[in-house]
TIRO-2110 file (N, C-alpha, C; in Angstrom, 1 decimal):
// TIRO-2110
8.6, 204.7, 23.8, N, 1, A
7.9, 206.0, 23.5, CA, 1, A
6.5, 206.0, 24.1, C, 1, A
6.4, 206.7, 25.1, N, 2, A
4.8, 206.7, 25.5, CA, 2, A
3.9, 207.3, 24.6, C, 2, A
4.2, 208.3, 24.0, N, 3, A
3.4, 208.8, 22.9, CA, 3, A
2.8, 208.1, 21.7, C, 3, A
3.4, 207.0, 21.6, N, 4, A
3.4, 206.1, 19.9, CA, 4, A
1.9, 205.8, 20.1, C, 4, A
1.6, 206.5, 18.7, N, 5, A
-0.2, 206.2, 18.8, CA, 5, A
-0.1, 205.0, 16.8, C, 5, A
0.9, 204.4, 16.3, N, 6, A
1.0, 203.5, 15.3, CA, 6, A
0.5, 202.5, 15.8, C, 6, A
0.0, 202.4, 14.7, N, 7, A
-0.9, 200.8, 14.8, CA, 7, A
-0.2, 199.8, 14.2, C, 7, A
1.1, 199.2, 14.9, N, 8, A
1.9, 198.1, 14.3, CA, 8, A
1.2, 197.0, 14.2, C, 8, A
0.0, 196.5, 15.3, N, 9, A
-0.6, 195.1, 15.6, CA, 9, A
-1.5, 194.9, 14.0, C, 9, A
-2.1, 196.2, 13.5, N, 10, A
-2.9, 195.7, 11.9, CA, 10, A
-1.9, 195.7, 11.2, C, 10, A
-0.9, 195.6, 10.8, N, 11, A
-0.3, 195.3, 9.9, CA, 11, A
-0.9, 194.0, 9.0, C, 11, A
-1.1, 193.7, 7.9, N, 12, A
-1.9, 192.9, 7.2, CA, 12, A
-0.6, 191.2, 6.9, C, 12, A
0.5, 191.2, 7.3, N, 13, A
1.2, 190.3, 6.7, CA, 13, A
2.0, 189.9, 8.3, C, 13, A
2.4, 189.1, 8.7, N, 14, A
2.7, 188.6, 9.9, CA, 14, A
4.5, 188.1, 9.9, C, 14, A
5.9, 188.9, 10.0, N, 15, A
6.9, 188.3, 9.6, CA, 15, A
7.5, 187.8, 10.9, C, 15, A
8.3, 186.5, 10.2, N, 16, A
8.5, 185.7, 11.6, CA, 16, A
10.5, 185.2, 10.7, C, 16, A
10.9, 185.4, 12.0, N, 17, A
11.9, 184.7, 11.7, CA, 17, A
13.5, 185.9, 10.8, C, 17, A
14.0, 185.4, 10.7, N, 18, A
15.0, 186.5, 10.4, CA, 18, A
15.0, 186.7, 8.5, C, 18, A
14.3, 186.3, 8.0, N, 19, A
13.7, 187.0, 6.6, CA, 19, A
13.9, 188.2, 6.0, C, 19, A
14.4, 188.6, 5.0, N, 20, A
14.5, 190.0, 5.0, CA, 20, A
13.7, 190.3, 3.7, C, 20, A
12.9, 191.3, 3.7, N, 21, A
11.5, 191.6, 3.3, CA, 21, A
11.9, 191.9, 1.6, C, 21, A
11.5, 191.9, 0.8, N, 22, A
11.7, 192.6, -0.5, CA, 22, A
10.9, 193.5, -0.7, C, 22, A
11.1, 194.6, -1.8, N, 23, A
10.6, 195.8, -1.7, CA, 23, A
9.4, 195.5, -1.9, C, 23, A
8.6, 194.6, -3.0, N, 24, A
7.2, 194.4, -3.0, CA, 24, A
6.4, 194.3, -1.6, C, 24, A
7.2, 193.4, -1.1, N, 25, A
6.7, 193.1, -0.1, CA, 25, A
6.0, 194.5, 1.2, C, 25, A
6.9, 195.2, 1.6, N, 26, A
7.2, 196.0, 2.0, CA, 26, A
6.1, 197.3, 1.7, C, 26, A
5.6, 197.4, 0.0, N, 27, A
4.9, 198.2, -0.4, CA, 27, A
3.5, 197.3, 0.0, C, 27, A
3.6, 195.8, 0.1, N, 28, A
1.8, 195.6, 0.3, CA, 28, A
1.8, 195.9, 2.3, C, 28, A
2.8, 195.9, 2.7, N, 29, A
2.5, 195.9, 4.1, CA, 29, A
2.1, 197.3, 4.3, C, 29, A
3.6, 198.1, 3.7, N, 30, A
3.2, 199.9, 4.1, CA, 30, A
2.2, 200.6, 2.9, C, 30, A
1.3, 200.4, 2.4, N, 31, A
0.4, 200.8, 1.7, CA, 31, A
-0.4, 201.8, 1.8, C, 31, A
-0.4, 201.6, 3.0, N, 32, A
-1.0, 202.7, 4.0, CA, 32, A
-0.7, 203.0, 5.3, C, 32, A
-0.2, 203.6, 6.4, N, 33, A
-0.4, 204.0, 7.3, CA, 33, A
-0.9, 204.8, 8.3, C, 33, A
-2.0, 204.7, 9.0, N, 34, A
-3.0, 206.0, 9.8, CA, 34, A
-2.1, 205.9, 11.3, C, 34, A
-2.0, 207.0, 11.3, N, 35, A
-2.1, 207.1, 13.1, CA, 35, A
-3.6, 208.5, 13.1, C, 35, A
-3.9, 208.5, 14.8, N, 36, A
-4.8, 209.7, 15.0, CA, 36, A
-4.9, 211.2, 14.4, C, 36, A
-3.4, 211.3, 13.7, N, 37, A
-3.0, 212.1, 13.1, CA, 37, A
-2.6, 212.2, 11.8, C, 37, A
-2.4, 211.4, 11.2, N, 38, A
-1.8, 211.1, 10.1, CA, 38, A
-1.6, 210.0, 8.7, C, 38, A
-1.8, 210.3, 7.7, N, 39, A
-2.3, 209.4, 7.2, CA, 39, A
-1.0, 209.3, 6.2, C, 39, A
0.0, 208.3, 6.0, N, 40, A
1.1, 208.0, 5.4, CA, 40, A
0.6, 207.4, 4.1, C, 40, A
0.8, 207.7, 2.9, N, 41, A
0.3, 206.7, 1.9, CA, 41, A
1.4, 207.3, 0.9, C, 41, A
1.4, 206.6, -0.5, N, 42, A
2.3, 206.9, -1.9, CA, 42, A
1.6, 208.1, -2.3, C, 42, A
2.6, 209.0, -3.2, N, 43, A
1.6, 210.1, -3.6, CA, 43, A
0.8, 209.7, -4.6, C, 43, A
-0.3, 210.5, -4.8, N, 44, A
-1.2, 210.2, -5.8, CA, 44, A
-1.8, 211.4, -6.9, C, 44, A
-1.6, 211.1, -8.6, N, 45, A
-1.8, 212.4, -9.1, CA, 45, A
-2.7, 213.5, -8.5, C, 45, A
-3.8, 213.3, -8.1, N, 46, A
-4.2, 214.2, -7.8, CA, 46, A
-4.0, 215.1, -6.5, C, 46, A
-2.6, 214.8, -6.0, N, 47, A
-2.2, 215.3, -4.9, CA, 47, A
-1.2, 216.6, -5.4, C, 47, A
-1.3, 217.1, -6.6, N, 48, A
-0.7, 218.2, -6.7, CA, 48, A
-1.2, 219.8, -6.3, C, 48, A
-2.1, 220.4, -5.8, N, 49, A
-2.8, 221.2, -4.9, CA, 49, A
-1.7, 221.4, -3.5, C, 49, A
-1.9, 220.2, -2.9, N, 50, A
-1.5, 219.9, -1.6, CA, 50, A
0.1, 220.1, -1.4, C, 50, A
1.2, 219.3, -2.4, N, 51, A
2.7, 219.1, -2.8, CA, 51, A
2.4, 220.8, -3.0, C, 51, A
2.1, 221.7, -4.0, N, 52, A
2.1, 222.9, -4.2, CA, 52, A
2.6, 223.6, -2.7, C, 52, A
1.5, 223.4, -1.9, N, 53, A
1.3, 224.2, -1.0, CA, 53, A
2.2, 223.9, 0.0, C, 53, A
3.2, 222.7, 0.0, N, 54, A
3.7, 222.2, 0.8, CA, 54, A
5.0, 222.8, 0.2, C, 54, A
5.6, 222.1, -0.6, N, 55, A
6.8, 222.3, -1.7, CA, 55, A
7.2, 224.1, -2.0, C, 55, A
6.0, 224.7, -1.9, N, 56, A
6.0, 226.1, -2.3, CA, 56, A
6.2, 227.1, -1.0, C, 56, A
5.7, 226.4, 0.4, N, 57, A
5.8, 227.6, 1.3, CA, 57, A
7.1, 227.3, 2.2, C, 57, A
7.5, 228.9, 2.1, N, 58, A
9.2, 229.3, 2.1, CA, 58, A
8.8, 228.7, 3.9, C, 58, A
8.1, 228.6, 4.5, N, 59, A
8.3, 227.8, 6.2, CA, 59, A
8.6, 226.8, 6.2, C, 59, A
7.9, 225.9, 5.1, N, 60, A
8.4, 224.8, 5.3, CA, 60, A
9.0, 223.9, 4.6, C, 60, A
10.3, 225.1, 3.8, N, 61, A
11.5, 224.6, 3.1, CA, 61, A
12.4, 225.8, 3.7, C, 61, A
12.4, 226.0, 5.0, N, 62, A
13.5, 227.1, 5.6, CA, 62, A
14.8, 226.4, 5.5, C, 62, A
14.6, 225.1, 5.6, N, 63, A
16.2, 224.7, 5.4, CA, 63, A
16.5, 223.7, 4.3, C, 63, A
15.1, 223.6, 3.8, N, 64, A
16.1, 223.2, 2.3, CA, 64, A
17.1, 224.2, 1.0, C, 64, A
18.1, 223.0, 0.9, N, 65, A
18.8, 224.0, 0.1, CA, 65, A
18.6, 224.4, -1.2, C, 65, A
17.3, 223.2, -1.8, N, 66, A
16.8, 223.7, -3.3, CA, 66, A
16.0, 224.9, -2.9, C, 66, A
15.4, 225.5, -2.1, N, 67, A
14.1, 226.6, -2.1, CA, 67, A
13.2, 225.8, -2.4, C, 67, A
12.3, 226.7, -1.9, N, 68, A
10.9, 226.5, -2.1, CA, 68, A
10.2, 226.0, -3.7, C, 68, A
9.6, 225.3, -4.2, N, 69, A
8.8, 225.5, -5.7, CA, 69, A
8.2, 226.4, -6.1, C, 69, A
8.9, 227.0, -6.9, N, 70, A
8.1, 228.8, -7.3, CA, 70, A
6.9, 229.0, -8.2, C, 70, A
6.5, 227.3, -8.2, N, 71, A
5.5, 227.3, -8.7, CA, 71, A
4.6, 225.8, -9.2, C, 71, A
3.0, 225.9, -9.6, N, 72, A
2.6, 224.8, -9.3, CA, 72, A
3.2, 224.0, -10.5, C, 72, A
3.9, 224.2, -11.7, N, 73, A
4.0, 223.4, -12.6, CA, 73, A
5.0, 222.7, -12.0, C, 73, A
5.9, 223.2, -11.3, N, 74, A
7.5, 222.6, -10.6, CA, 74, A
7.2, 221.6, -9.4, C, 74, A
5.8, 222.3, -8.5, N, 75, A
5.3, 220.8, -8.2, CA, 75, A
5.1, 219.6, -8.6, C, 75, A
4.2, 219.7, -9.4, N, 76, A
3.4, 218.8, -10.5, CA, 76, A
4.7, 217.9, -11.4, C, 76, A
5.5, 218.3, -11.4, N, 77, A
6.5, 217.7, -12.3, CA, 77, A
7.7, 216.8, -11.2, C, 77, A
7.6, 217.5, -10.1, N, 78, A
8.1, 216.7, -9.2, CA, 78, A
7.4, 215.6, -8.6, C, 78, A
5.8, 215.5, -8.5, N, 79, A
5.0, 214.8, -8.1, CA, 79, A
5.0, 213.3, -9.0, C, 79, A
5.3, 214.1, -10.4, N, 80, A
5.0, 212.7, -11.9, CA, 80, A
5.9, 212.3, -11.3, C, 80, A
7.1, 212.9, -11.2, N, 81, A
8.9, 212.3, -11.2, CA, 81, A
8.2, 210.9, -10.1, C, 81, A
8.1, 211.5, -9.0, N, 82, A
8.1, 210.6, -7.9, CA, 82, A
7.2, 209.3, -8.5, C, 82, A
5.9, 209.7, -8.4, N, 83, A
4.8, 208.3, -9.3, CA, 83, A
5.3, 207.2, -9.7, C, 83, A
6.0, 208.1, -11.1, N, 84, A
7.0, 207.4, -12.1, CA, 84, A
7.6, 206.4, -11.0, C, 84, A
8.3, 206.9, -10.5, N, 85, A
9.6, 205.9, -9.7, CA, 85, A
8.6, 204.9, -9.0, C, 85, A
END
């Protein structure tokens, strides 16, 4: 991919050998991820504004089959759900 602007080389943990990672593990390595664009991380309570706006607009749930969230409490409750887990 000539495009790939991921910063595999900072990865903070070094795996060698045929190991297969456990989920802890996995969460201290992917904790974060930036590219020039984008910033990958766990959701965080205060990210219910953002999930609203995302979750709620009918463009960009044109092909989900739940719809859109018709509102911010249905966000917000999906946001805890996830946390929780």
């Amino acid at each position: 991919m000539d495009n790939d602007n991921t910063q595999r080389h900072h990865l903070p943990i070094h795996i060698t050998g045929n190991k297969l990672l456990e989920p802890a593990d996995l969460a201290t390595i992917f904790n974060e991820v930036a590219t020039a664009r984008l910033v990958l991380r766990r959701p965080q309570p205060g990210d219910n504004m953002a999930m609203c706006a995302v979750h709620g607009d009918p463009a960009t749930n044109l092909y989900n089959p739940a719809d859109p969230d018709p509102d911010l409490a249905t966000s917000e409750e999906t946001l805890r759900d996830w946390i929780q887990r």
